[in-house]
Legacy VTK file of the C-alpha trace (Angstrom):
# vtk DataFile Version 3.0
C-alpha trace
ASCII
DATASET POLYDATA
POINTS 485 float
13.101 39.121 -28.622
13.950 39.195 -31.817
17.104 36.639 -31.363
13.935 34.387 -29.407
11.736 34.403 -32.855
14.781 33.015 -34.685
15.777 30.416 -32.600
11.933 29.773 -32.527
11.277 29.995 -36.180
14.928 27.680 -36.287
13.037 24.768 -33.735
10.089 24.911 -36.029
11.587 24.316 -39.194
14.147 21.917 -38.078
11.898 19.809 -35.868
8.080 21.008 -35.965
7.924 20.804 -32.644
5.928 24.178 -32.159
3.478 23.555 -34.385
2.784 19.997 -32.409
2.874 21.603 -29.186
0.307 24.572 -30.294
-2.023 21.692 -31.602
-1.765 19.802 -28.879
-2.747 22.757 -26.479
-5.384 24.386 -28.697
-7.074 20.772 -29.395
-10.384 21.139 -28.557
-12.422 19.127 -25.918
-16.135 18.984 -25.140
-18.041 21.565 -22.985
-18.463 21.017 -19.379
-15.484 19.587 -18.609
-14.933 20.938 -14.805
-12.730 19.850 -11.626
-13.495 15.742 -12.123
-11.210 16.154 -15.011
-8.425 17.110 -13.145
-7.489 14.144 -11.732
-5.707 12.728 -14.395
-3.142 15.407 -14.676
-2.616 15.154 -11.138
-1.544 11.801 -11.347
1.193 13.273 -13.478
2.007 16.162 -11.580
2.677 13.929 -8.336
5.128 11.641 -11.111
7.245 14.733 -11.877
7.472 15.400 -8.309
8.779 11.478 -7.946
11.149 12.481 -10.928
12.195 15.791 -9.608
13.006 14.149 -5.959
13.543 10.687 -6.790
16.422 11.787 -9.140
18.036 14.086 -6.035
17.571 10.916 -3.741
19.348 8.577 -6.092
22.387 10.546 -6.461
23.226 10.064 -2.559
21.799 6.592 -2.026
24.033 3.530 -1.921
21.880 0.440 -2.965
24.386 -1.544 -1.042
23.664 -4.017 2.094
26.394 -2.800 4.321
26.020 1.078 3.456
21.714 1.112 2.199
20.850 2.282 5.658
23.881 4.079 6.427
23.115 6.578 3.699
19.753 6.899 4.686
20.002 8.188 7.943
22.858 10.705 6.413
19.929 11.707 3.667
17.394 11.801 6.801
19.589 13.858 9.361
22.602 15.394 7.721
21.797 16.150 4.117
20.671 19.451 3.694
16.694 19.198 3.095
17.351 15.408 3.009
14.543 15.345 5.524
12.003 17.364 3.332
13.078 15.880 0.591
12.141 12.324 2.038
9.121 13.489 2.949
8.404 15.102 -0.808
9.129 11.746 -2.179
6.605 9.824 0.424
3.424 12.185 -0.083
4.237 12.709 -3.435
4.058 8.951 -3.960
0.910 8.312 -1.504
-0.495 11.572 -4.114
-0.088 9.446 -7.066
-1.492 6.476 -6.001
-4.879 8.355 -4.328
-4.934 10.287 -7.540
-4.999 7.313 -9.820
-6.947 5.703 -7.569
-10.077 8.529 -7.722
-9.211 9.102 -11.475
-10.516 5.275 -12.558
-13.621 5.701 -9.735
-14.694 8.460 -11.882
-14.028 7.049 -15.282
-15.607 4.247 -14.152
-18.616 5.804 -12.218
-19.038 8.219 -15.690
-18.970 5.423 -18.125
-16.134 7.245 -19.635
-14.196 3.633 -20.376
-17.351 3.056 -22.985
-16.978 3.162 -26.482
-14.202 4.007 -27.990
-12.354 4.266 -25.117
-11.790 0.764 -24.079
-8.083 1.003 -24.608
-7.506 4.177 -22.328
-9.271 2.165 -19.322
-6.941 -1.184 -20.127
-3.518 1.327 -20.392
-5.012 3.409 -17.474
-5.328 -0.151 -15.210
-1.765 -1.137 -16.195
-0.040 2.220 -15.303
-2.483 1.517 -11.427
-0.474 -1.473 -11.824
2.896 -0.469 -12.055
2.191 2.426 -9.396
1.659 0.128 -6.976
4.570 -1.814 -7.781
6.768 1.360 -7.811
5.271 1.669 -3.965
5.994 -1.675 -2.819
10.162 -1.549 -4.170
10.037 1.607 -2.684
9.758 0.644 0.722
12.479 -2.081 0.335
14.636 0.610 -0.070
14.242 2.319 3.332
16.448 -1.116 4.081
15.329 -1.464 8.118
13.874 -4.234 9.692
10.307 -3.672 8.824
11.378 -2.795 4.965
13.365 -6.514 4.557
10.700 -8.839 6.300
7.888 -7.148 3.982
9.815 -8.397 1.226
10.231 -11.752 2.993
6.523 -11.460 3.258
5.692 -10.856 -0.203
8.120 -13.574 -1.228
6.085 -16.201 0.236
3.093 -15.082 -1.245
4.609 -15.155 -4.733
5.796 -18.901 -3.830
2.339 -20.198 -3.286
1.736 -19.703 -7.127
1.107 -23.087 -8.568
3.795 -24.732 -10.400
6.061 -21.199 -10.503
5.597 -20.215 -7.073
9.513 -20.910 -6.421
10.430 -19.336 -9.747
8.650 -16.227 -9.200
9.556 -16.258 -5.112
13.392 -16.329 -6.227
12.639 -13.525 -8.734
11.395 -11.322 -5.774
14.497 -12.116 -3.677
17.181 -12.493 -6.160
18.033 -15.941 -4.461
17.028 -18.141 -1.661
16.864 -15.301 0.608
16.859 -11.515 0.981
20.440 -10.026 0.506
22.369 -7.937 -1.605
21.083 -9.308 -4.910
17.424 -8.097 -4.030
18.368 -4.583 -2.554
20.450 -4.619 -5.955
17.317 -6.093 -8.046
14.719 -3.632 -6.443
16.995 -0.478 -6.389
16.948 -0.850 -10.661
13.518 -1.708 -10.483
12.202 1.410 -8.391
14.712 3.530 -10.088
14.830 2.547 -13.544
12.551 -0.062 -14.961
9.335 0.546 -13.752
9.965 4.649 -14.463
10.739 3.477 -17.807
7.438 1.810 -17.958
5.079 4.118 -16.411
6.872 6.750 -18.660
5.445 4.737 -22.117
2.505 3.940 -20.672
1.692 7.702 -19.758
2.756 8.440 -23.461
0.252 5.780 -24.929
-2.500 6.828 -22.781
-2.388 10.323 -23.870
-2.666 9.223 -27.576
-5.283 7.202 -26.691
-7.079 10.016 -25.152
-5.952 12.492 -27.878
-7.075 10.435 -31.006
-10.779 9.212 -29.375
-10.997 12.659 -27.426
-11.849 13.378 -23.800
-15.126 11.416 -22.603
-17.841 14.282 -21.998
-19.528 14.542 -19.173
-22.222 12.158 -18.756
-25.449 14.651 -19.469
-23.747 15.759 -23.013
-24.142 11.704 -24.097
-26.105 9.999 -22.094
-26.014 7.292 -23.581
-23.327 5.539 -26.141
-24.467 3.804 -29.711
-21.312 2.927 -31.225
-22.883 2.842 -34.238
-23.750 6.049 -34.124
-21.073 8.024 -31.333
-17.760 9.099 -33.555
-20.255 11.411 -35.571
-22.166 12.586 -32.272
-18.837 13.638 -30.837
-17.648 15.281 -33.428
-20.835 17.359 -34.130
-20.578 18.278 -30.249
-16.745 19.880 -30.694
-17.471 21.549 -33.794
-20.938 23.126 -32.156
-19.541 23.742 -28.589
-16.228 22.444 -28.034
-13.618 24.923 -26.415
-9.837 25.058 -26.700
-7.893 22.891 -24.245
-5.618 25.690 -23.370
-6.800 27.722 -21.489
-10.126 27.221 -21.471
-9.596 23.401 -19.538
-6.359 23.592 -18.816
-6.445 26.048 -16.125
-7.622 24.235 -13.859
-5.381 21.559 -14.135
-2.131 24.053 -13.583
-3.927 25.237 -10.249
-4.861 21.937 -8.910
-1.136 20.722 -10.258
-0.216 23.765 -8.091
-2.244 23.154 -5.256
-0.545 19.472 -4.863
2.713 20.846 -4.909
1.885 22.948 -2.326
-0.422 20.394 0.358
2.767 17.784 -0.333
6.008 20.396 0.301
3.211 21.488 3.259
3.277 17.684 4.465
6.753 17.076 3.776
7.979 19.652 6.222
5.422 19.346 8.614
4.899 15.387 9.160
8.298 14.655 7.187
9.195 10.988 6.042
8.605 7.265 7.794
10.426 6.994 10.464
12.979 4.243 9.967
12.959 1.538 11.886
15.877 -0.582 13.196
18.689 -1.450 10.970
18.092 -5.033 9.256
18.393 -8.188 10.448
16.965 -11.571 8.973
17.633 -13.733 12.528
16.259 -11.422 14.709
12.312 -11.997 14.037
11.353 -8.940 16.516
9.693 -7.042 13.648
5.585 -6.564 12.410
5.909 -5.719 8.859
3.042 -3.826 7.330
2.998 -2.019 4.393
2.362 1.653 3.845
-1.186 2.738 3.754
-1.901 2.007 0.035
-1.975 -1.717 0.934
-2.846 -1.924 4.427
-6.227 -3.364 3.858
-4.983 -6.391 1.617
-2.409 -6.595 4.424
-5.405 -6.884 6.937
-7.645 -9.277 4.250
-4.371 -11.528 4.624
-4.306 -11.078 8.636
-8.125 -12.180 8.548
-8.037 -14.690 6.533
-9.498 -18.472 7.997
-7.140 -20.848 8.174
-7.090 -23.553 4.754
-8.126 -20.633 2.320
-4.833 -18.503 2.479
-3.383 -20.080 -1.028
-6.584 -20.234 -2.440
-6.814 -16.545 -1.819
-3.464 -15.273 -2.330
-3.536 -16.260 -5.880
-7.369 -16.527 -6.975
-8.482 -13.005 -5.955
-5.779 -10.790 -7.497
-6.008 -12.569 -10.740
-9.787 -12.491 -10.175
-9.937 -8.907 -9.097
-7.665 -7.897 -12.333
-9.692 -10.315 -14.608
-12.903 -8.388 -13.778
-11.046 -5.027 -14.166
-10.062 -6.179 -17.667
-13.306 -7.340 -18.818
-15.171 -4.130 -17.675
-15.028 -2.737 -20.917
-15.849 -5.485 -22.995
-18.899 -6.264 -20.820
-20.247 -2.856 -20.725
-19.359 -0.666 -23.509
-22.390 1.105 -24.569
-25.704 2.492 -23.531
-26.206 4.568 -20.405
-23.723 6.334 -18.669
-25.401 8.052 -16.283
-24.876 7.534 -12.434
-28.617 7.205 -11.707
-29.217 4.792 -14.272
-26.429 2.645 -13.491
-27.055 1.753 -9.453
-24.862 -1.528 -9.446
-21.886 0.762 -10.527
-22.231 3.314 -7.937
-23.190 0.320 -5.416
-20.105 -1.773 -6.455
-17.922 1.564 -5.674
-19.473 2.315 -2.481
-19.189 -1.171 -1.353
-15.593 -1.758 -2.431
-14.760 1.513 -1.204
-16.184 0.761 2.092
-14.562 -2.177 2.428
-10.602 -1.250 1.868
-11.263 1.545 3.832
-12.702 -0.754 6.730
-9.710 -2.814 6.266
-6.964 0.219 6.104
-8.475 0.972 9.861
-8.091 -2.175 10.796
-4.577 -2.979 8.994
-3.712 0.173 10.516
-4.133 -0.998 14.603
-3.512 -4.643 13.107
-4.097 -6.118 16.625
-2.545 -9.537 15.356
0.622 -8.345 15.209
3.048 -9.269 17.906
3.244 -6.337 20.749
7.265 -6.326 21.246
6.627 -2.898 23.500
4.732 -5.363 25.981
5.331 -4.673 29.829
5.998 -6.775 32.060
2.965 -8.195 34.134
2.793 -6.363 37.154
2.825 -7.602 40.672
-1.083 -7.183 40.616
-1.630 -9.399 37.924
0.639 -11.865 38.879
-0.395 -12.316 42.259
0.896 -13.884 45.244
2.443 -17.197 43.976
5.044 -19.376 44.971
8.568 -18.476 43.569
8.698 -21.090 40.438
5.532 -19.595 39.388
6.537 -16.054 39.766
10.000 -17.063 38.152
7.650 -18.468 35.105
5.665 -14.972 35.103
9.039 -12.893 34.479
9.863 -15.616 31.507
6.516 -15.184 30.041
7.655 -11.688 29.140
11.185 -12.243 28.178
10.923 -15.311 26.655
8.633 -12.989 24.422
5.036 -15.323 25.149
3.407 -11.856 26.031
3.870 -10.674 22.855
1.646 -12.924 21.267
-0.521 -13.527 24.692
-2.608 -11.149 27.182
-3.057 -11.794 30.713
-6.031 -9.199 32.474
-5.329 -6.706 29.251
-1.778 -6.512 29.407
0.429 -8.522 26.401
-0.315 -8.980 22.406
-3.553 -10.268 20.933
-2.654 -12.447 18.395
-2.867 -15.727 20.478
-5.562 -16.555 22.214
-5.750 -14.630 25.597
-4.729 -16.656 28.671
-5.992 -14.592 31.768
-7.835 -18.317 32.549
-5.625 -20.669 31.021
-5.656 -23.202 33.943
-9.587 -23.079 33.643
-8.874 -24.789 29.787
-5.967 -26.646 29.635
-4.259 -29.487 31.818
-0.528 -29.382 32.853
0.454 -31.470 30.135
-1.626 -30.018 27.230
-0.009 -26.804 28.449
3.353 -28.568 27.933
2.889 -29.921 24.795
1.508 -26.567 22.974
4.341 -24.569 24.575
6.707 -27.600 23.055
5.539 -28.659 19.895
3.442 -25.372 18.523
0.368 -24.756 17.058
-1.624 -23.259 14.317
0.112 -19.643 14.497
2.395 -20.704 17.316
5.892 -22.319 16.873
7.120 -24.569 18.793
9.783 -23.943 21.607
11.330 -27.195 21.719
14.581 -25.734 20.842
14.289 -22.716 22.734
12.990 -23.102 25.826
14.987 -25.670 28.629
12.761 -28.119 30.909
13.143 -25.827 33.832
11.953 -22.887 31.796
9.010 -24.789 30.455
8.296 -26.169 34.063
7.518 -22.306 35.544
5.845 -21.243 32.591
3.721 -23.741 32.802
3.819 -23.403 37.061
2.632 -19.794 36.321
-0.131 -20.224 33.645
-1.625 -23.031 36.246
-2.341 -20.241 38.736
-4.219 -18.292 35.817
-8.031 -19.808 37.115
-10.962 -18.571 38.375
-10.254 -20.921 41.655
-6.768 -20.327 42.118
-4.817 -17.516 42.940
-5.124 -14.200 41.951
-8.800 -14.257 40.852
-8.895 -11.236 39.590
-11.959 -10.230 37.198
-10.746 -8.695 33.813
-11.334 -4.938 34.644
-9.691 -5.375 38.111
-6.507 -4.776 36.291
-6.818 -0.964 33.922
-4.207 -2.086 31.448
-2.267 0.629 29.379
-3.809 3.289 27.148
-2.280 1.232 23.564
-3.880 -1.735 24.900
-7.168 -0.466 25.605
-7.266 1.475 22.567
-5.978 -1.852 20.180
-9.364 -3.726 21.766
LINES 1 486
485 0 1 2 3 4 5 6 7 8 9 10 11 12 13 14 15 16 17 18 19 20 21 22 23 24 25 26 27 28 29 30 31 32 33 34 35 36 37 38 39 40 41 42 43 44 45 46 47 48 49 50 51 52 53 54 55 56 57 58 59 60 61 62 63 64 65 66 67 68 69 70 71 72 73 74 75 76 77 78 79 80 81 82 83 84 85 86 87 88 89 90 91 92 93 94 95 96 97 98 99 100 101 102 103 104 105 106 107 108 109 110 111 112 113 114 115 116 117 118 119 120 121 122 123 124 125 126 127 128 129 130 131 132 133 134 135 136 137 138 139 140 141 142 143 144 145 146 147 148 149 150 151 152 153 154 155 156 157 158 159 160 161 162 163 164 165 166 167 168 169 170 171 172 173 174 175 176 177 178 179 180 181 182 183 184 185 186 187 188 189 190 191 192 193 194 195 196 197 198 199 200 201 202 203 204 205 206 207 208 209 210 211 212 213 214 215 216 217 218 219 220 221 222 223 224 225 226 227 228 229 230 231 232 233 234 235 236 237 238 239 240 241 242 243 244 245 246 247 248 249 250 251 252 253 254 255 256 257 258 259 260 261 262 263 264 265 266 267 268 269 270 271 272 273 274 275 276 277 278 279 280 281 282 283 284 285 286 287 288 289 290 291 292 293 294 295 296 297 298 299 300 301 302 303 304 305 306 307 308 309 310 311 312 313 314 315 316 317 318 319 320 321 322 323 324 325 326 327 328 329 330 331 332 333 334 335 336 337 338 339 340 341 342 343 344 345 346 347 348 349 350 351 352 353 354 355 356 357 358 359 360 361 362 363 364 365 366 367 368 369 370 371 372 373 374 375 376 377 378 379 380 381 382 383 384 385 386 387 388 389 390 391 392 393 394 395 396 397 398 399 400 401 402 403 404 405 406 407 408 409 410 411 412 413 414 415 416 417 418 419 420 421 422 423 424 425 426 427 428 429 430 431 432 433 434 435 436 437 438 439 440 441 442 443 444 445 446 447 448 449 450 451 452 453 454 455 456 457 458 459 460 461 462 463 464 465 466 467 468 469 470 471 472 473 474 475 476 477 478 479 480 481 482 483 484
């Protein structure tokens, strides 16, 4: 003990760096401060997990095209606890971005980004920011077929920005197209630069919050007079404010704990995304989503109507992060109080609605292609003539039931064709299946004039006068179907 106090008493002098950590932890904070507040240090807790397993990960990982998802599946089924540790990394990240998520509903819901603490919110909106961004290079990294065409996915969006759309698109790639550069690119993002970032930003916050002080709890200041609020908070500390540690900071070490626990719990239990099949740009057999954080802008983008999609893809982030921004400047005094303020709680309940709405949907996204699609059986198809049943069997390979249903088997991103005949002629069926549509590319170069020719003899025995008439229900498709209507 005694050699402990000198190498203590040695730090001290040398550095001060006792004295600034016993400050820090006996600073004190207002009264009242309860479980809300422990979001914040969550957020952190679920980055040092990131850190702590992230650091592990990148020491066997080879952010190289040929050996990317090689090294993967050795991580996912050879490495010892590669598998939990995949699976630490994944909920630890989903943790962090649901805890910074509820963190800024609260501060926002409590008025807590009032005067003076305008800055925290704008620092605390960046590092929501950069979390994201650390989830979306993330996912490139899995290197599979559904990891490379989200990239390709968020390319294009970045290339319908005006005038530096194809700047910024070849930024996201590293080049014309997805390759080693970009694993390369996004491996030094995930690992380095945006850690770097978030790292700063975390720092700066905490000043922020240290030199303005934590926002009380909305009944200890109901409302804010910056004229008149620096005094007010002081006077509250010095009459009833209570040491950080441990009178607050207790509860942040057992919720810290708690998340530790609930994401090792998920980890081995549920374990990591499954990878898909090893990447290939030319074979387009793939529906790329994103993970869950984003599925409901992934769904906005599914549902969008047709003629607004670059109007959109640009106007409503930078809309959506203008308004974010100007939140504090707008509103930064009077009350705080939720029942006082109804267009705050009803602007969170109706946002919050939505994206979880859209997650639901995002999540069944029944626009996407169905590449598990059956082929139609004998009942659906009927009794036909040969050409026709010949064009039935080519729907399905030729991969047309992907996109199209017939009596609730196939996809439902095209238009369902269980009556086609009833709609279209012979030759507008032709010319579709040839030159394309909105949605629909054309299969001019795919398809031969025989192949067209039974397609087309099939899909002209899909009426309600021809043969098979069958009703819609005649025909009880599979349980995924019925359960994606």
């Amino acid at each position: 003990m005694r050699l402990l106090r000198g190498i203590g008493r040695w730090l001290e002098d040398r550095t001060g760096l006792v004295g600034v950590i016993r400050d820090l932890a006996l600073h004190p904070v207002p009264p009242g401060t309860g479980w809300m507040y422990v979001l914040g240090s969550a957020t952190i807790t679920a980055l040092l997990i990131q850190v702590a397993t992230g650091s592990v990960l990148a020491m066997v990982y080879t952010p190289s095209t040929s050996e990317a998802y090689a090294s993967l599946q050795y991580i996912t089924n050879r490495m010892v606890l590669g598998h939990f540790l995949r699976g630490v990394h994944f909920f630890g990240a989903s943790a962090m971005i649901l805890f910074i998520g509820l963190h800024m509903i609260r501060v926002f819901l409590w008025g807590s980004y009032k005067y003076p603490r305008e800055a925290s919110w704008l620092s605390g909106l960046l590092l929501l920011g950069l979390t994201l961004a650390m989830g979306f290079t993330g996912q490139l990294l899995r290197w599979d077929q559904n990891a490379i065409w989200s990239v390709v996915v968020g390319a294009e969006q970045a290339g319908r920005v005006p005038f530096i759309g194809t700047a910024l698109a070849h930024f996201v790639l590293g080049g014309d197209s997805v390759g080693g550069a970009t694993l390369g690119r996004f491996f030094a993002f995930h690992v380095f630069m945006i850690p770097g970032l978030i790292f700063a930003l975390v720092g700066v916050h905490l000043f922020f919050v240290l030199r303005n002080g934590i926002s009380e709890p909305p009944s200890q200041t109901p409302v804010i007079e910056p004229e008149s609020y620096r005094d007010q908070y002081q006077t509250l500390l010095d009459e009833s404010g209570v040491p950080f540690w441990p009178d607050a900071a207790w509860r942040d070490v057992v919720f810290g704990a708690g998340v530790v626990v609930v994401v090792a719990i998920l980890a081995g239990i549920v374990g990591p995304p499954a990878l898909s099949k090893p990447p290939n740009p030319a074979i387009v057999q793939a529906a790329p989503r994103p993970d869950w954080y984003l599925l409901w802008y992934f769904a906005v983008l599914a549902l969008l109507p047709h003629g607004i999609e670059n109007a959109f893809m640009v106007g409503f982030p930078l809309l959506a992060a203008l308004l974010l921004v100007l939140v504090p400047f707008l509103n930064n005094r009077g009350e705080r109080r939720m029942r006082f303020r109804p267009w705050a709680v009803a602007s969170v309940l109706v946002v919050s609605t939505a994206v979880l709405s859209l997650t639901i949907i995002g999540e069944k996204a029944p626009w996407s292609p169905h590449f598990d699609a059956e082929p139609l059986p004998t009942a659906v198809v009927g009794q036909v003539g040969s050409e026709a049943k010949s064009g039935a069997k080519m729907f399905h390979d030729k991969g047309c039931e992907y996109c199209h249903s017939i009596a609730g088997y196939g996809g439902h991103r095209g238009p369902d064709l269980t009556w086609i005949a009833d709609e279209r002629t012979h030759d507008q069926l032709v010319i579709r299946i040839m030159n394309g549509g909105y949605n629909m590319p054309g299969f001019s170069s795919i398809l031969t004039p025989a192949e067209v020719t039974a397609i087309v003899s099939f899909l002209q025995t899909r009426t309600h006068h021809g043969a098979p008439a069958l009703p819609r229900d005649s025909v009880a498709p599979r349980a995924d179907t019925a359960a994606s209507k």
